[in-house]
C-alpha positions in Angstrom: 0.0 0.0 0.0 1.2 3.3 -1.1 0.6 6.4 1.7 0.6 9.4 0.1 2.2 12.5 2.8 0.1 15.2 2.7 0.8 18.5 1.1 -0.4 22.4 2.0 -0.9 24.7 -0.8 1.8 26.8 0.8 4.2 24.0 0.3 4.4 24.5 -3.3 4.4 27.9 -3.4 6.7 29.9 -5.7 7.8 33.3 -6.6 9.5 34.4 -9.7 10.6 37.5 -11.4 12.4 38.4 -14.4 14.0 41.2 -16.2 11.9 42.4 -19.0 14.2 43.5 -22.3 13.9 45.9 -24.9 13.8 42.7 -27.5 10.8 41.4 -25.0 8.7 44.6 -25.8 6.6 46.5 -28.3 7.8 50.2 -29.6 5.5 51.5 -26.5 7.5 49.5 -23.9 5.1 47.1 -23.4 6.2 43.6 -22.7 4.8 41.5 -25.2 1.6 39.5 -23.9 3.5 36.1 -25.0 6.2 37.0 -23.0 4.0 37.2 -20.0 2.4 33.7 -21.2 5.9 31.8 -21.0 6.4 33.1 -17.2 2.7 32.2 -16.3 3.2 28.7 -18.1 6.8 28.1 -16.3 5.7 29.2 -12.7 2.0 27.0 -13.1 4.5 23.7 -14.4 7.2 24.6 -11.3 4.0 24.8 -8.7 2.6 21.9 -10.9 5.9 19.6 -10.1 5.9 20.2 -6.8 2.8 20.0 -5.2 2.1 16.4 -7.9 5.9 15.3 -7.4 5.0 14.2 -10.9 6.2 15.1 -14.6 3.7 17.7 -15.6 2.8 19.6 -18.9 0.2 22.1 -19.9 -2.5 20.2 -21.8 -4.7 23.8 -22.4 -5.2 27.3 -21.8 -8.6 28.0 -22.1 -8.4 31.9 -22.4 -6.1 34.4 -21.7 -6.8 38.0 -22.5 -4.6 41.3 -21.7 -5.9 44.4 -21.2 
């Protein structure tokens, strides 16, 4: 039989930032709404991998919208 420890939220809890460069923006200096995409996607599959202690990958973003 397998026992599976527990895990708070909390436990998996990560905090990123990055360094947003001129390539990464639009002629306004707006970072470009992919950009912000990849973060989101790597932070959700680094929570993802450790809360699951599994091999994750995003299956599907339903909507994402920028305003």
């Amino acid at each position: 039989m397998i026992i599976i420890e527990k895990k708070r939220v909390k436990d998996s809890e990560v905090s990123i930032g990055s360094l947003m460069l001129p390539d990464q923006a639009n002629l306004l200096g707006n970072v470009h709404g992919g950009e912000v995409m990849k973060m989101m996607d790597n932070t959700a599959g680094i929570v993802a991998r450790r809360h699951s202690r599994h091999v994750v990958v995003t299956a599907r973003v339903d909507e994402l919208e920028f305003h």
